[in-house]
N, C-alpha and C positions, 0 to 999 in steps of 0.2 A: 863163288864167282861174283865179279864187280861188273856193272853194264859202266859206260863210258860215265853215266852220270852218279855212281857211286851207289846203287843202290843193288845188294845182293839178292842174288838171283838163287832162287830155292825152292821154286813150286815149278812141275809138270805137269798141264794138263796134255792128255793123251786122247787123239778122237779114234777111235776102234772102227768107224765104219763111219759112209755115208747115207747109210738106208733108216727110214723112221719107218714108225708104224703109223706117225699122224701126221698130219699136214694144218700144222699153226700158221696162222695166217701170217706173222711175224716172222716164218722161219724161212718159207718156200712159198711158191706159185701154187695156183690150187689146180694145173696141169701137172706139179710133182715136178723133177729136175731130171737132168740127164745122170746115172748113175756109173760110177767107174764100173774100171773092167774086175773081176776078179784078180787078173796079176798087179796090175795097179795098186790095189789096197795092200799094206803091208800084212805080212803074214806074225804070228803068232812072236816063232823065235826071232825076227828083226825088232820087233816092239820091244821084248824080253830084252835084247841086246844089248837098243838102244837105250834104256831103261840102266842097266848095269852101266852102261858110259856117263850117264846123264847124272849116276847117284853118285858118282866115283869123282863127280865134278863140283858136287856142293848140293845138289836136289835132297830135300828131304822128303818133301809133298807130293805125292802122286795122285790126279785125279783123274778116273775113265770119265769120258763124254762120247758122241757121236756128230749125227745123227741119234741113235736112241742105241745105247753099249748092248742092250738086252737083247736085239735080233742079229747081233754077230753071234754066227756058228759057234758053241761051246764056248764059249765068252767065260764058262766060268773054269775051264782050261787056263786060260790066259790071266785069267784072277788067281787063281793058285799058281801062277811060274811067278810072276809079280810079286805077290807076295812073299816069295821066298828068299827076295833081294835085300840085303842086309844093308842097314844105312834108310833106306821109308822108314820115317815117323810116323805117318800119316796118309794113309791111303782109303782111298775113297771115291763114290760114284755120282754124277748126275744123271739123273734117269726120266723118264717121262712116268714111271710107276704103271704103267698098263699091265708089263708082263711083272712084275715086285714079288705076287704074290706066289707066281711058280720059283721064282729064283731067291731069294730071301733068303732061306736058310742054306743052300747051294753055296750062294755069294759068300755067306757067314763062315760054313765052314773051311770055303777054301781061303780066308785070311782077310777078303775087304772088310773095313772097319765102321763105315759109315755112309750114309746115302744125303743125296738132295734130291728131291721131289719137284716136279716143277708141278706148277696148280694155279690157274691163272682164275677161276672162278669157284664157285664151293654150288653155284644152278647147273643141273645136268644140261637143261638146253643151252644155254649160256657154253657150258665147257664145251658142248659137243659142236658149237657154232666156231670158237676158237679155235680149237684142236681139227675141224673139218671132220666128224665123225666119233671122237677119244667119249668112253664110259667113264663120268667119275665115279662111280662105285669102283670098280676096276682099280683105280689110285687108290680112294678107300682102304680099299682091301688089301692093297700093296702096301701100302702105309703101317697097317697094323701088322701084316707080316715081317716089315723090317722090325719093328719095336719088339715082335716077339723073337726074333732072331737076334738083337743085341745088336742090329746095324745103327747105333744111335753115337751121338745124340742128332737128329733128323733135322734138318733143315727146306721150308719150303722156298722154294724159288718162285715169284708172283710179279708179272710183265702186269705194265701199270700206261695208262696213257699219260697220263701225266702226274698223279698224286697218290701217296696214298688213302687219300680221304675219300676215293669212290666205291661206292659201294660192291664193287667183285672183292675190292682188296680189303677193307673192313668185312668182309666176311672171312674171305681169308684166313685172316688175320685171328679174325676169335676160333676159328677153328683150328687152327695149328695151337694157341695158346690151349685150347681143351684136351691138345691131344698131346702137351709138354713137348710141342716141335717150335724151333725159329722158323723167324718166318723173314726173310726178304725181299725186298722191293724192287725192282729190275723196269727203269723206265724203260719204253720201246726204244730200241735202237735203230741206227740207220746206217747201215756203212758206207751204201754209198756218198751219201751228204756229210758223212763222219759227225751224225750225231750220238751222244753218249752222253749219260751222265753216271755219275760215283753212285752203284749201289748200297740202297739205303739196307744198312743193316748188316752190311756186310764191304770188304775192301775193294771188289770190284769197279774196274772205272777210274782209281785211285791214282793216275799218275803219278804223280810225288813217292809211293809205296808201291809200287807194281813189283812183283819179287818173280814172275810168273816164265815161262816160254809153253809154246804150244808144238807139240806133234799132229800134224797132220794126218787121215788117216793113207795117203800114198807118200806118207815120208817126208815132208816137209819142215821143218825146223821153222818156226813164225816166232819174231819178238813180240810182236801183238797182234793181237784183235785188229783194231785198227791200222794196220799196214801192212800193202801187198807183199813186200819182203819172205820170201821164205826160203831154205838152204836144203836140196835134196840130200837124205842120209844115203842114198843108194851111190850120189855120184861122189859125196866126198868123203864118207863114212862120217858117224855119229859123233864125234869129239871132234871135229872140225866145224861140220854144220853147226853145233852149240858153241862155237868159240866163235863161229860167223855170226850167228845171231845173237850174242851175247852183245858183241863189239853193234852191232846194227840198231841195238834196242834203240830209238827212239825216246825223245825224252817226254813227248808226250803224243799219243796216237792221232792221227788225219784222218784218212779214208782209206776204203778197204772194197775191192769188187767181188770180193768170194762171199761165199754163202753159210751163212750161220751153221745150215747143216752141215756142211764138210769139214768144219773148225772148232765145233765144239764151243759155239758161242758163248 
């Protein structure tokens, strides 16, 4: 698939739910959000479906997100239908790593191939002041269960005020390198002010290369992050919504009034 400005379209990221288990100051309110309804969220076989439409269109990339993928019900159901779609390259999870260390090998055996960790600090008070209450030992622990599970090669995701030269991220930073994980840099974003910048260390942010569309977790088909645009699967079906938001991509992202949690930021 070509978006208008010629750059193919081959990664899926997928939000499975809008429910976390933490509340980053980054992501949400610290009163938490209002949460859809159960019929609202897409159910297992529509994601599967849509997923089969999406790889039969040029998708090679499949990545879960949320809110946090690990507190959808049997999540790792939906990891094994997924995986069993012929045509992913590359599939794989963003996760908060709270729950990693129950799901780890779950994940592994039902087909996900790889995780991102987000870890904004390597100080417990520190993380738990970010995260609104998150254990890093808990990620800790999740961490080394994906490595023993063969969820690798591990990448950490690390929200940065402005640099990576302050000291949460230089810790970080030595800690992923001791433990043979990447580590990325992810300045704070703002959607509604449409600020962003191109994460370091990785393609995100990258207008010029954006290769991406997002599923929303009630169906939504979004060309970006960055713009309210989105194409309901339910009202046009799945190869429609992706051929509307294909043709919608934007050539390079504004602003956005949804919430990190519901899109898998």
């Amino acid at each position: 698939m070509k978006d208008p400005f010629g750059r193919t379209i081959s990664y899926l990221r997928i939000s499975v739910t809008d429910k976390c288990n933490l509340r980053c100051v980054y992501c949400m309110p610290e009163e938490g959000v209002r949460l859809l309804s159960h019929d609202d969220v897409l159910s297992f076989e529509e994601i599967a479906s849509f997923t089969r439409a999406a790889v039969s269109m040029g998708i090679t990339k499949v990545r879960l997100t949320g809110g946090e993928p690990l507190v959808r019900r049997d999540i790792v159901t939906l990891v094994e239908m997924l995986a069993a779609i012929e045509g992913i390259q590359d599939f794989a999870m963003t996760t908060n790593g709270i729950l990693l260390e129950e799901f780890a090998q779950p994940l592994a055996a039902a087909g996900l191939q790889r995780v991102n960790i987000s870890l904004d600090s390597m100080n417990a008070d520190q993380y738990a002041a970010i995260t609104r209450g998150g254990d890093i030992q808990a990620v800790v622990a999740g961490l080394r269960a994906a490595q023993n599970a063969g969820l690798t090669p591990i990448k950490l995701n690390c929200v940065i005020q402005e640099t990576p030269a302050e000291p949460d991220a230089q810790a970080v930073l030595a800690f992923g390198h001791s433990q043979g994980c990447e580590v990325r840099f992810i300045k704070r974003m703002h959607l509604a002010t449409g600020e962003f910048s191109t994460v370091i260390g990785g393609t995100g942010g990258d207008c010029p290369r954006c290769n991406r569309l997002r599923l929303s977790c009630n169906g939504l088909v979004r060309p970006c992050l960055f713009c309210d645009l989105g194409f309901s699967i339910r009202e046009m079906g799945a190869v429609e919504a992706i051929r509307r938001a294909v043709a919608a991509k934007p050539k390079c992202g504004a602003t956005s009034n949804a919430l990190f949690h519901s899109i898998g930021g």
